[in-house]
C-alpha positions in Angstrom: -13.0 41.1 -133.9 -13.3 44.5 -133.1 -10.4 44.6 -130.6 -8.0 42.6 -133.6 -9.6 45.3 -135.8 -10.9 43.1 -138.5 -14.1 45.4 -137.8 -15.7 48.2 -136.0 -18.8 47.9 -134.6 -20.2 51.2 -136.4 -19.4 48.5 -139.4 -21.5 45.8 -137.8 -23.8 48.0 -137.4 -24.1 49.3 -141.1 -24.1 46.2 -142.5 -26.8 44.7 -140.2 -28.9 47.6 -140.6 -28.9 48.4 -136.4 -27.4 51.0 -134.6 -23.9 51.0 -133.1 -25.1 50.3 -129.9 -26.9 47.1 -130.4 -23.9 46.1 -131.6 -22.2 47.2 -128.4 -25.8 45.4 -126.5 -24.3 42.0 -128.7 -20.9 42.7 -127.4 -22.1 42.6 -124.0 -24.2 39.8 -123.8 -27.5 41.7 -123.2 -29.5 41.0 -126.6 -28.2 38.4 -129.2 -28.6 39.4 -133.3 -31.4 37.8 -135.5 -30.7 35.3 -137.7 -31.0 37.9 -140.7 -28.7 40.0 -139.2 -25.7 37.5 -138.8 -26.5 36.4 -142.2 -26.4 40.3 -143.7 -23.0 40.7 -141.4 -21.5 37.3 -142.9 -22.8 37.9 -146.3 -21.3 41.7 -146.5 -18.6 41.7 -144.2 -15.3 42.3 -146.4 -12.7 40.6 -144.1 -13.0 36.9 -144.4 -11.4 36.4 -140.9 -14.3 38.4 -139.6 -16.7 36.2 -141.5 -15.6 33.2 -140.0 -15.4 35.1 -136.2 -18.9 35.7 -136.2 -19.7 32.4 -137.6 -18.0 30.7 -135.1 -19.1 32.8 -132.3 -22.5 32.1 -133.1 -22.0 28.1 -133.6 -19.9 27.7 -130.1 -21.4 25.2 -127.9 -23.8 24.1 -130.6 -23.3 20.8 -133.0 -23.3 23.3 -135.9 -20.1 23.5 -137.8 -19.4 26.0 -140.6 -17.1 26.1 -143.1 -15.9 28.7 -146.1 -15.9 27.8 -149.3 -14.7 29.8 -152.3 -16.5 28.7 -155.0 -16.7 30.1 -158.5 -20.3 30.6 -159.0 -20.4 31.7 -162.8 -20.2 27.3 -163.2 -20.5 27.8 -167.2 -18.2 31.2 -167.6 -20.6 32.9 -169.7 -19.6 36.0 -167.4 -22.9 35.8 -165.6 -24.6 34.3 -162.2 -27.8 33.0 -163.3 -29.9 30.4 -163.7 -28.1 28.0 -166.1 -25.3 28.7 -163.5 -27.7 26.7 -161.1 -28.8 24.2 -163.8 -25.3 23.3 -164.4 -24.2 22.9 -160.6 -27.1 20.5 -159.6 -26.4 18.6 -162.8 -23.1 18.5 -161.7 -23.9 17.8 -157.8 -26.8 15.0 -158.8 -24.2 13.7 -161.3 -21.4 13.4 -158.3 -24.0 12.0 -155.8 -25.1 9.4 -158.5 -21.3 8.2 -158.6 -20.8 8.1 -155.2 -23.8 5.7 -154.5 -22.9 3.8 -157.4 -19.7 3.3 -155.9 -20.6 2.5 -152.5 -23.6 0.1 -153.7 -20.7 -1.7 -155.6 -18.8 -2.4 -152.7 -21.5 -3.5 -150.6 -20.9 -6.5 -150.2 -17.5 -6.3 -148.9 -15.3 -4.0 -146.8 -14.1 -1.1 -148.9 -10.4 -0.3 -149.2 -8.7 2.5 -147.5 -8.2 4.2 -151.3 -12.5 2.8 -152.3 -12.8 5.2 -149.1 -10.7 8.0 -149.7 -12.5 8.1 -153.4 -16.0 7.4 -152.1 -15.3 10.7 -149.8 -14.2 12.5 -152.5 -16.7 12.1 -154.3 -19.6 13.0 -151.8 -17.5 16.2 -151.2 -17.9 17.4 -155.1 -21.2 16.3 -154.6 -21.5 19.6 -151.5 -19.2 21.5 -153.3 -22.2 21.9 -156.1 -24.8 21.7 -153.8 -23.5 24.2 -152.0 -22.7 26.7 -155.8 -26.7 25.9 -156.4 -27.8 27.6 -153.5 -25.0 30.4 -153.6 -26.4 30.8 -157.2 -29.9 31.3 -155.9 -29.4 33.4 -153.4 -27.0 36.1 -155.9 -29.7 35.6 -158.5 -32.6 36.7 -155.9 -30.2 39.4 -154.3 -29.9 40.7 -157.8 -34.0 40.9 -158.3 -34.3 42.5 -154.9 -31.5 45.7 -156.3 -33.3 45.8 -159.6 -36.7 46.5 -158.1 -34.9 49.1 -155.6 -33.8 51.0 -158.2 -37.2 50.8 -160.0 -38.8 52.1 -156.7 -36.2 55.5 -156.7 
């Protein structure tokens, strides 16, 4: 990442809250980040190329597989992330998942068609779509909290 300059690792560093040369000890193999500093570097990290880099440097070799979603989090576009933002998306994701066993409990009897399939798939996938805005919801609204009560502390 650094050498296709999608970062530097003075930026890393920043952003993980460790010096320039842990970075540099990462780069070289001789200590490995924390799991909160990967998170910090993929959470802040402005480039979405180097997001996905460090992701998938970190989830080589392993059955992990990550993916990036851009997903709207204000759900009910009130102009806020909160918790009726939540609400709505598990409404929505329990909702989709109660569709798609519906649906495949309807076909159980028989083998599903290729289009039953391609539906039933769809349907689980805007079922992790909201699962997934929940819990990008609850993590903004607590980042939120922990800035408020940083500036109260100054």
């Amino acid at each position: 990442m650094i050498d296709q300059k999608l970062t530097s690792a003075k930026e890393l560093g920043e952003l993980a809250g460790v010096s320039t040369s842990t970075v540099y000890r990462w780069i070289a193999g001789q200590s490995q980040p924390d799991f909160d500093s990967i998170r910090l570097l993929v959470r802040h990290l402005p480039d979405n190329r180097a997001q996905e880099e460090i992701l998938q440097a970190f989830t080589s070799g392993t059955d992990w597989l990550c993916t990036r979603l851009d997903l709207e989090l204000d759900v009910n576009d009130d102009g806020r992330i909160d918790a009726d933002d939540a609400l709505d998306a598990t409404i929505e994701c329990v909702k989709g998942a109660s569709q798609s066993l519906a649906s495949i409990r309807a076909r159980s009897h028989e083998p599903m068609t290729s289009d039953e399939t391609l539906e039933t798939v769809a349907l689980l996938n805007h079922v992790m779509k909201h699962c997934a805005i929940t819990q990008r919801v609850l993590v903004e609204m607590s980042e939120q909290r922990r800035k408020r009560k940083l500036k109260l502390v100054k």
